[in-house]
C-alpha positions in Angstrom: -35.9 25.7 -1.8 -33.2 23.4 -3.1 -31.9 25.9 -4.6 -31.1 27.5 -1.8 -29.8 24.9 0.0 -27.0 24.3 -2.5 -26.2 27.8 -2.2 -25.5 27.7 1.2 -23.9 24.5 1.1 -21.2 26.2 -1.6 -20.4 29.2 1.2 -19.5 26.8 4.0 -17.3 24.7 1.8 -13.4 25.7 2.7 -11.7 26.7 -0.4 -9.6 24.4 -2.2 -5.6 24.8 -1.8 -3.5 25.9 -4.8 -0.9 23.6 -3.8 -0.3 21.5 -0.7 3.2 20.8 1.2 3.3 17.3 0.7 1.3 14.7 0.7 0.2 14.6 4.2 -1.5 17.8 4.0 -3.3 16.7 0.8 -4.4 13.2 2.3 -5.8 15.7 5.8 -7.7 17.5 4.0 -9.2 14.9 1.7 -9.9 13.0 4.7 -12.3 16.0 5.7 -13.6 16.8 2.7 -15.7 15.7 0.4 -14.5 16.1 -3.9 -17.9 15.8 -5.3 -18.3 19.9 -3.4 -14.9 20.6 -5.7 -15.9 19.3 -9.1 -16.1 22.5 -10.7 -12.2 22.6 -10.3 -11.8 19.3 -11.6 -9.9 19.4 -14.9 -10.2 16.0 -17.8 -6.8 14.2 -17.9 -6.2 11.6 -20.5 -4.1 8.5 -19.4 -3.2 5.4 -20.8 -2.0 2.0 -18.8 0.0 -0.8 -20.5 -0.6 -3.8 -18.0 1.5 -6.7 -19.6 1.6 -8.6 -16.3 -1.1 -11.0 -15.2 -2.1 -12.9 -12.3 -3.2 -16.6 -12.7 -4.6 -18.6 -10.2 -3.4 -22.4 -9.6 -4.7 -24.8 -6.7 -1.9 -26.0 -4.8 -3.0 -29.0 -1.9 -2.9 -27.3 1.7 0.0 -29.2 2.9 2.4 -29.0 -0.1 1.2 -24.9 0.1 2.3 -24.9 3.9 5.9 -26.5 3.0 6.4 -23.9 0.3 5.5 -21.2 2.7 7.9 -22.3 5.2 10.7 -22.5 2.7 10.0 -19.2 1.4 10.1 -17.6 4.8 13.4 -19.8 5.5 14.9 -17.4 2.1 13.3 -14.5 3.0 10.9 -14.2 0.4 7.4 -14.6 -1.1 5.5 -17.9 -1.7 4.4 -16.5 -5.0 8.3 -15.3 -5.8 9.2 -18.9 -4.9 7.0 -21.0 -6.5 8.0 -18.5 -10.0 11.8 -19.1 -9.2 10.8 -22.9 -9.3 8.3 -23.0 -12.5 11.1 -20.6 -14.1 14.0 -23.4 -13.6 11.8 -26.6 -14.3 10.8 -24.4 -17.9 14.0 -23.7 -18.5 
């Protein structure tokens, strides 16, 4: 009986596109369809990433974070890109 029923879920899937326009087609028709009913055209891809940036985290008191966010927006740029500039010239 299951059987059957994935049979005749395979029929009413829509056939998968060759190619798509651009890359609004593609993201409307994965919003309306499911992958797991296309991975028998899935192909194995081999990638590699080289992630030499990291992220850490220091506390900064809620007031002195507040000035530093006021500044920033006064240059027109990020909290995070200002407090770098700053580290960046006291390292220096």
């Amino acid at each position: 009986m299951a059987n059957q029923r994935d049979k005749a879920k395979q029929k009413k899937k829509s056939p998968l596109p060759k190619h798509f326009a651009n890359v609004e087609e593609a993201g409307l028709f994965w919003d309306t369809h499911d992958s797991a009913e296309y991975e028998d055209h899935a192909v194995a891809v081999e990638c590699a990433a080289d992630i030499k940036r990291r992220t850490y985290l220091v506390p900064v008191d809620s007031d002195l974070y507040r000035s530093v966010r006021i500044i920033a927006h006064q240059k027109g740029i990020s909290p995070e890109t200002l407090v770098n500039m700053w580290i960046q010239e006291k390292a220096s």
